[in-house]
C-alpha positions as CSV (number, residue, x, y, z in Angstrom):
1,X,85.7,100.9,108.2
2,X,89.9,101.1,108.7
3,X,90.8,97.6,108.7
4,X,94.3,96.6,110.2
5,X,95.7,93.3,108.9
6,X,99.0,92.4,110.3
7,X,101.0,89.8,108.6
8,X,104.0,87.6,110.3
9,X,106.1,84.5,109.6
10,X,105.6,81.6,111.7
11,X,109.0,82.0,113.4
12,X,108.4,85.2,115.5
13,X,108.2,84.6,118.9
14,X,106.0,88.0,119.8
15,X,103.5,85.8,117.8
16,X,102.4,84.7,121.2
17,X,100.8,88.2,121.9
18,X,99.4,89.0,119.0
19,X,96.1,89.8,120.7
20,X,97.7,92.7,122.5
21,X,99.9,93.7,119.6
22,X,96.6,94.6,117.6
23,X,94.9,95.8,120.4
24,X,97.8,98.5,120.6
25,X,97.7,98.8,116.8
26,X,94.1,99.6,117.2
27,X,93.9,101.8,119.8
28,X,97.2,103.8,118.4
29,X,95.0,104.4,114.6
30,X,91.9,105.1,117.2
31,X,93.9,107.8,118.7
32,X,93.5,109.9,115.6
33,X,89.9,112.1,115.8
34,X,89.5,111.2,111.5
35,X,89.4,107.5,112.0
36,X,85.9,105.9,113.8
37,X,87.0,103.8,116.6
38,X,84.2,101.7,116.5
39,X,84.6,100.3,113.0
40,X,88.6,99.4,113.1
41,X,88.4,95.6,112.3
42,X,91.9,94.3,113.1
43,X,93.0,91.1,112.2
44,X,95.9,88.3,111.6
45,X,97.7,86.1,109.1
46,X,99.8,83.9,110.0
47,X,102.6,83.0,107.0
48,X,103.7,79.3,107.4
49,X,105.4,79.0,104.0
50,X,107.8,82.1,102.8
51,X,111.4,83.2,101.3
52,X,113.2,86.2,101.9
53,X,115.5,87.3,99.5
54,X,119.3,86.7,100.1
55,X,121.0,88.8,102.6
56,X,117.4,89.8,104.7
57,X,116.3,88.9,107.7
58,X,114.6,85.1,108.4
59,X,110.9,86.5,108.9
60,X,109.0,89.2,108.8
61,X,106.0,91.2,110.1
62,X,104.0,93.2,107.4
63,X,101.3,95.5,108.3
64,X,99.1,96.8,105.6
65,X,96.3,99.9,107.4
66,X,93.7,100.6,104.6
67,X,91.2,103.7,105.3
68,X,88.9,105.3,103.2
69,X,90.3,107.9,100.6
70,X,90.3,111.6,101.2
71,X,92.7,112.2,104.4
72,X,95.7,114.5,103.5
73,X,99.4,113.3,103.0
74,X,100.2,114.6,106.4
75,X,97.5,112.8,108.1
76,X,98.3,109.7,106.0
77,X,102.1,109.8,107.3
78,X,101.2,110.6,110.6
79,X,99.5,107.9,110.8
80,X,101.9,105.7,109.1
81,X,104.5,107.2,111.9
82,X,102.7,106.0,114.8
83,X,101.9,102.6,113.9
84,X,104.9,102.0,112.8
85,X,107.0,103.0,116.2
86,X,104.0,100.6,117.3
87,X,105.3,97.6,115.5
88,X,108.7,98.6,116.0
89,X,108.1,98.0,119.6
90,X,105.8,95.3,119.5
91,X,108.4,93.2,117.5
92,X,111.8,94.8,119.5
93,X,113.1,91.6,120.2
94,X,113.1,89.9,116.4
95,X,114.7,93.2,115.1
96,X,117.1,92.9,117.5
97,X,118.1,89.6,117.1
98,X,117.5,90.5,113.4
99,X,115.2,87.7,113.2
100,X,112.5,89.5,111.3
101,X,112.1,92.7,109.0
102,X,109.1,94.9,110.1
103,X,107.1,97.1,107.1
104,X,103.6,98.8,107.5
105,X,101.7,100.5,104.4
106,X,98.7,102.7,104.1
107,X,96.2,101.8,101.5
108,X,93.5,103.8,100.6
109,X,89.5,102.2,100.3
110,X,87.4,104.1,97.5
111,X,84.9,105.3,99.1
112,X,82.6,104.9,95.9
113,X,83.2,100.8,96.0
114,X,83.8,100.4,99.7
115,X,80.8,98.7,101.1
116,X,79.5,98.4,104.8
């Protein structure tokens, strides 16, 4: 049920291992006991057409984690925390070069609406 979707602009060159970027984005949310493993759908798009806003970076890489409602505020930044030093590293070398800005979010699913 967590679904991972990782969003970058075209221009990134760590776009040529995005398979093992969202294998290690999976495996870091799997790490927590809360969050099933087996249903983590992770996934890609790929932004061909975008502006940034004056002064920012060229590109950027934007991943948005959505579980189901209900885990506490710690758990939620805990999470948030460890994928984020996972995209940090992932995308080292566009920060560095300050090619790209890197954000991550948690969204909540209602459970009530959320159908599998």
């Amino acid at each position: 049920m967590p679904h991972i979707h990782l969003q970058t602009t075209s221009d990134l060159e760590e776009n040529a291992k995005l398979p093992d970027i969202l294998e290690a984005l999976t495996e870091a949310l799997a790490a927590f006991g809360s969050v099933p493993s087996k249903g983590i759908k992770a996934f890609h798009t790929l932004r061909s057409v975008w502006v940034m806003g004056g002064g920012a970076p060229d590109g950027f890489a934007h991943c948005e984690v959505a579980i189901l409602e209900g885990r506490s505020s710690e758990l939620k930044k805990e999470i948030a925390t460890d994928l984020f030093e996972v995209l940090k590293q992932e995308f080292a070398e566009s920060i560095t070069t300050g090619a790209a800005s890197v954000t991550l979010e948690i969204r909540e699913m209602v459970a009530e609406t959320y159908r599998k």
